[in-house]
C-alpha positions in Angstrom: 85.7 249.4 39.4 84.8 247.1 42.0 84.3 243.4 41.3 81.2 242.1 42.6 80.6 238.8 44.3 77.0 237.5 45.3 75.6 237.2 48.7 72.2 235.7 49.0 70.6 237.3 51.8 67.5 235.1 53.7 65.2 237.6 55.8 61.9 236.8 56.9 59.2 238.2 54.2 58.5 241.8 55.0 61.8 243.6 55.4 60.7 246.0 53.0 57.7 246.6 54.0 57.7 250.7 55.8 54.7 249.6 57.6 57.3 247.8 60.0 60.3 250.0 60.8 62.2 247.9 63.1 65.7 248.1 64.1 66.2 244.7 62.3 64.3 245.8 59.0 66.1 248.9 58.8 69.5 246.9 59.5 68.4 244.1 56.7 67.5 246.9 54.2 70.0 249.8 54.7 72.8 246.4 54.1 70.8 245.4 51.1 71.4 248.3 49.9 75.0 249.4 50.9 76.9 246.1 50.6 76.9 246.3 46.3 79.4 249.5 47.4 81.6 247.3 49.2 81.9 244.9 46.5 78.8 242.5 47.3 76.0 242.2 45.3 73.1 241.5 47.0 70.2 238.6 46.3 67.6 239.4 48.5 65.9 235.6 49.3 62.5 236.7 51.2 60.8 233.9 53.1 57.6 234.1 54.2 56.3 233.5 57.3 55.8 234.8 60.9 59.5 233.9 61.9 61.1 233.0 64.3 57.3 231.2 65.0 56.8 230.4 61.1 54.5 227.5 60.1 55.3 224.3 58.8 55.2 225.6 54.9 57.3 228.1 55.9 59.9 225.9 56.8 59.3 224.2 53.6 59.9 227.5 51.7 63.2 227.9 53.5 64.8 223.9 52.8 63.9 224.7 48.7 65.2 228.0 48.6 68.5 227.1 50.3 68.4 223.8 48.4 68.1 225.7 44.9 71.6 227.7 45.6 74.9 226.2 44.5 77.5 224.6 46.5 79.7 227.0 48.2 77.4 230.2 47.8 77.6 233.0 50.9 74.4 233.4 52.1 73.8 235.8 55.2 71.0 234.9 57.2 69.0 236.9 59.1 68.8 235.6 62.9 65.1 235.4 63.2 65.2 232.6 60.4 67.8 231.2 61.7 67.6 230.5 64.8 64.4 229.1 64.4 65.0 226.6 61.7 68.6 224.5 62.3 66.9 221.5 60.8 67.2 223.6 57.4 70.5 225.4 58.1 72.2 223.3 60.6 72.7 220.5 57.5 72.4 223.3 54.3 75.7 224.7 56.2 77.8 221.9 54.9 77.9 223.3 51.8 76.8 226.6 52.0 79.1 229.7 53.6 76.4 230.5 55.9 76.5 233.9 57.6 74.0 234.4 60.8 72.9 237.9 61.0 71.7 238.4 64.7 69.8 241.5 65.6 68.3 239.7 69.5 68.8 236.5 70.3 65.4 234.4 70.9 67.5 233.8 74.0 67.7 236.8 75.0 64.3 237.4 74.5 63.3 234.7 77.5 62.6 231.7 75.6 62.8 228.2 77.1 65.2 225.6 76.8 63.9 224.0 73.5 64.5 227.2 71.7 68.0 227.9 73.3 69.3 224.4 72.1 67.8 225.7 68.6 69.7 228.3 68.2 72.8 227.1 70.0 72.9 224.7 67.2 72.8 227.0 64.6 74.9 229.4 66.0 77.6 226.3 65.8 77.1 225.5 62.6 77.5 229.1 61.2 81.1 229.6 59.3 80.7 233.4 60.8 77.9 234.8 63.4 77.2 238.8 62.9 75.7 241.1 65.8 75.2 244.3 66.6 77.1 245.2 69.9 79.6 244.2 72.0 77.1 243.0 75.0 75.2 240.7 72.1 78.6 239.0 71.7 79.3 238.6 74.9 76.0 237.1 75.6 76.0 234.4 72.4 79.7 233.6 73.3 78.8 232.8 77.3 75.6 231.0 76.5 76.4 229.1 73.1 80.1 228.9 73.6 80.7 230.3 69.8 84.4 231.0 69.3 84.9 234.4 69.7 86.9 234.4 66.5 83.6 233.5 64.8 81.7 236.4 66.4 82.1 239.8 64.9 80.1 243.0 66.1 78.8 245.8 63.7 76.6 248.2 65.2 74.1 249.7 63.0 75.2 252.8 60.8 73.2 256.2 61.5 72.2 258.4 58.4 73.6 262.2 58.6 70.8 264.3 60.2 70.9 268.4 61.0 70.9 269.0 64.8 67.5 269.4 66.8 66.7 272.8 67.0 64.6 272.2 70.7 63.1 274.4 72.9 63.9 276.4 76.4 61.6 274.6 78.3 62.8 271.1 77.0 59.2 269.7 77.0 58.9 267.8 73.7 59.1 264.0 74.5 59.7 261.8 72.1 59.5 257.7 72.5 60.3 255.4 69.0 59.4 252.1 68.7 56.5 249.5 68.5 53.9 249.5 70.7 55.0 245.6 72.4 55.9 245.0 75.9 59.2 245.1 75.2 59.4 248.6 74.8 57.7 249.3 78.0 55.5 251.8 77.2 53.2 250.7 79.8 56.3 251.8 82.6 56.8 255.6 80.7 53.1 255.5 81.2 53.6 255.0 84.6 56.4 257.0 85.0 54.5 260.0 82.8 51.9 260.0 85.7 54.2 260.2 88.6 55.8 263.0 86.7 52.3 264.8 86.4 51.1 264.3 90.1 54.4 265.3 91.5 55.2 268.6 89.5 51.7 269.6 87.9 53.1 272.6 86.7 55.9 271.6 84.4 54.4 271.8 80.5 55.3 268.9 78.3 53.9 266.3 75.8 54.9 262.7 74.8 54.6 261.6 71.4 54.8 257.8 70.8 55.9 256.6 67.4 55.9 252.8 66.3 53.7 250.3 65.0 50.5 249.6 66.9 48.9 246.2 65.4 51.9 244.0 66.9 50.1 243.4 70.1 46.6 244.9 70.0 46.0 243.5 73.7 49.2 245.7 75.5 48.0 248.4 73.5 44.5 248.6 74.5 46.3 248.5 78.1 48.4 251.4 77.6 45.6 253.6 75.8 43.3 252.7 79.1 46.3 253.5 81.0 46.7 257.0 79.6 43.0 257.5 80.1 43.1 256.3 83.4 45.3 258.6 84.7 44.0 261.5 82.8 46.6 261.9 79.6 44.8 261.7 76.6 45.6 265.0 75.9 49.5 264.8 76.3 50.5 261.5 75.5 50.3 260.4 71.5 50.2 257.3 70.3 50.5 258.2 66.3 51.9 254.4 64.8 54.6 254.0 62.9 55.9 256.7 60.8 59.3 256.8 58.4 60.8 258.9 56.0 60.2 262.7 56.3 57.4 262.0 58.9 59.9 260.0 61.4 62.7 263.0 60.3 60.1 265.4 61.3 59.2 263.9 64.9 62.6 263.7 65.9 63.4 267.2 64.5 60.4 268.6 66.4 61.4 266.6 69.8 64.1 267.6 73.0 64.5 264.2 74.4 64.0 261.0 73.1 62.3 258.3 76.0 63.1 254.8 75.9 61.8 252.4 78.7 63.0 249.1 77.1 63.0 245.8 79.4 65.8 245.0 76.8 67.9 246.1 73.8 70.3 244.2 71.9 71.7 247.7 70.5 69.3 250.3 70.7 69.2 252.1 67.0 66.6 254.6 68.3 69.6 256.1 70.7 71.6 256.9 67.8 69.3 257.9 65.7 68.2 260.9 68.6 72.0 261.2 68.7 72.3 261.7 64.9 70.3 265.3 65.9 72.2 266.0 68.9 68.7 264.9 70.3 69.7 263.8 74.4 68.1 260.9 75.9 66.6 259.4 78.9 67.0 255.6 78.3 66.9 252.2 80.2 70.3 250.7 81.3 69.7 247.6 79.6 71.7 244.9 77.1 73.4 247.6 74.2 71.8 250.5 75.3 75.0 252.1 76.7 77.0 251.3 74.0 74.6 253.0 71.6 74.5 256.0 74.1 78.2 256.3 74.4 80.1 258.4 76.6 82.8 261.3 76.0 86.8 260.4 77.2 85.9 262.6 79.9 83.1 259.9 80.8 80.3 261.9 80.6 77.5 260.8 78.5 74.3 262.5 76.4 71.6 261.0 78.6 70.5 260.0 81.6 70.3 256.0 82.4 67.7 254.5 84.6 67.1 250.8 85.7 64.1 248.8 83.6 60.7 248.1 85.1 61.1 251.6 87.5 58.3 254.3 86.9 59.7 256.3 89.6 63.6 256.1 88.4 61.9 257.2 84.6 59.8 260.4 86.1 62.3 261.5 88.3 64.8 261.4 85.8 62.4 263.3 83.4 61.8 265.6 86.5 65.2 266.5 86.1 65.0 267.0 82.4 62.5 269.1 82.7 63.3 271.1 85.5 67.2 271.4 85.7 67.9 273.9 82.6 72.0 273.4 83.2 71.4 269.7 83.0 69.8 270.2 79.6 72.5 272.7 77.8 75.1 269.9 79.5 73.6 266.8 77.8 72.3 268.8 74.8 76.6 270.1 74.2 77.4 266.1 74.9 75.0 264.6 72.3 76.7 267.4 69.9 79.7 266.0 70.4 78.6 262.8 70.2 76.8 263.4 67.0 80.3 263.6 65.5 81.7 260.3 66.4 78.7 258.5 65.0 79.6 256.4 61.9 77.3 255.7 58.5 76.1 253.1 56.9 78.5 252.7 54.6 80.6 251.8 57.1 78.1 249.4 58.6 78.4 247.7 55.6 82.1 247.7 54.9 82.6 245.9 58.1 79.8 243.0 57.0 81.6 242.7 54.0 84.7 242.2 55.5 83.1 239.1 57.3 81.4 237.7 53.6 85.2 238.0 52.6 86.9 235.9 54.8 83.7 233.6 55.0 84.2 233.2 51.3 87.9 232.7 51.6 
């Protein structure tokens, strides 16, 4: 029997909503629910808010629930609190065994120098700071200077999935993820065009899946984007979808699409991988860590710089049209698919942190 100890867990109100399957959400959840097997029990402490730019109350909420905890508790914290708030956590860590849990860095995200020395501050006042690669770490230890004995990387987990069964032709696109600026949709849309005036013949469909209500402005632009250039009919934008729908889209798809200006990690990769699913994928932040490579170096995807339309089509031009290139990345992302860890692992590793944090 394994003895339990408590970890209070602070996420911004939401995490369990499905409506908002982010990489973060899906991190915060699949812990909450794995840790008790690792010998943490979990009390989930939802704030609520629009973190990291919650209001005022919000901020209240957050100094009375850490308040109400007693001296010495672990509490794990997840980095869009966080880093927003050191005025609640910066003093609160004096007594508490805090724990930051940081999916992307608001830092790393672009924001100014106010926000930077925000989270720097928290970032030192954390007894333990958790991320989810090995570029993430790299990045909070250069910019905040946190110890890199302080700093401990644990990539997301992956849930067991049967291969992709794909087709000959290779034509089944698939992108996953919200519908933001971030994500780039508006480049594959770019790129999806190029692809279509250059080689009119070649046969395939994109199917976009993530949230659309994030930022109703960018997607107006992409849908008038698609429209524009005379896609309607072959690029989907469906919103989110999870559970058997999301298993379905990826079982139906050959290649997942990612044209992210920036990833911390890139779950989306792994999940593709997961199916022995290839990818065509930004070189950005995590993204080829979550991608991987063989020991003979040779990797289930194809990387292309950020913000480049024409790197994206012709590397989907390839995809499409080189058949030995597909059976080579499709036998890679097999092999791949092997090395891939679960999420009870995921959560083994946190726990490891929670038990020399509350040592």
């Amino acid at each position: 029997m394994i003895l339990q100890r408590t970890v209070h867990m602070v996420v911004p109100d939401g995490v369990e909503d499905p409506s908002r399957p982010s990489g973060g959400n899906t991190y915060d959840r699949r812990l909450r629910e794995s840790l008790p097997g690792a010998g943490w029990s979990v009390q989930l402490r939802p704030v609520g808010g629009t973190w990291p730019c919650a209001d005022s109350d919000s901020h209240r909420a957050l100094d009375q629930l850490l308040a109400a905890l007693p001296d010495g508790s672990v509490v794990l914290v997840d980095g869009l609190v966080a880093s927003a708030a050191p005025e609640a956590l910066v003093p609160a860590s004096r007594r508490l065994r805090l724990v930051v849990l940081v999916h992307m860095p608001l830092g790393q995200a672009g924001a100014h120098d106010e926000v930077l020395g925000r989270e720097r501050a928290v970032m030192g006042a954390a007894a333990a700071v958790v991320t989810t690669s090995d570029w993430s770490s790299r990045w909070l230890r250069g910019t905040y200077g946190v110890h890199a004995s302080r700093v401990h990387v644990v990539q997301p987990g992956v849930d067991p999935a049967p291969p992709a069964a794909g087709t000959s032709t290779g034509e089944r696109l698939l992108c996953v993820g919200a519908v933001v600026p971030g994500k780039g949709h508006d480049v594959l849309v770019g790129a999806l065009a190029r692809l279509a005036e250059q080689a009119p013949a070649l046969a395939w469909r994109c199917e976009c899946v993530g949230a659309l209500d994030l930022a109703p402005a960018f997607v107006a632009q992409v849908r008038e984007e698609v429209r524009a250039v005379g896609l309607v009919d072959r690029v989907v934008l469906t919103g989110p979808r999870t559970g058997h729908q999301l298993d379905s889209a990826y079982a139906a798809a050959d290649v997942l699409v990612l044209a992210s200006r920036g990833e911390t990690y890139g779950m989306v990769v792994t999940e593709a991988l997961a199916r022995a699913i290839p990818v065509v994928v930004t070189d950005v932040g995590g993204v080829p860590e979550a991608l991987g490579a063989l020991a003979d170096g040779s990797r289930p995807g194809l990387l292309v710089p950020a913000d480049d339309a024409g790197a994206l089509a012709d590397a989907l031009c390839r995809w499409l049209c080189e058949a030995d290139l597909r059976r080579d990345l499709r036998a890679v992302a097999g092999r791949r698919r092997a090395s891939l860890t679960d999420w009870a692992q995921t959560a083994l590793r946190v726990a490891r942190v929670l038990d020399e944090v509350a040592a």
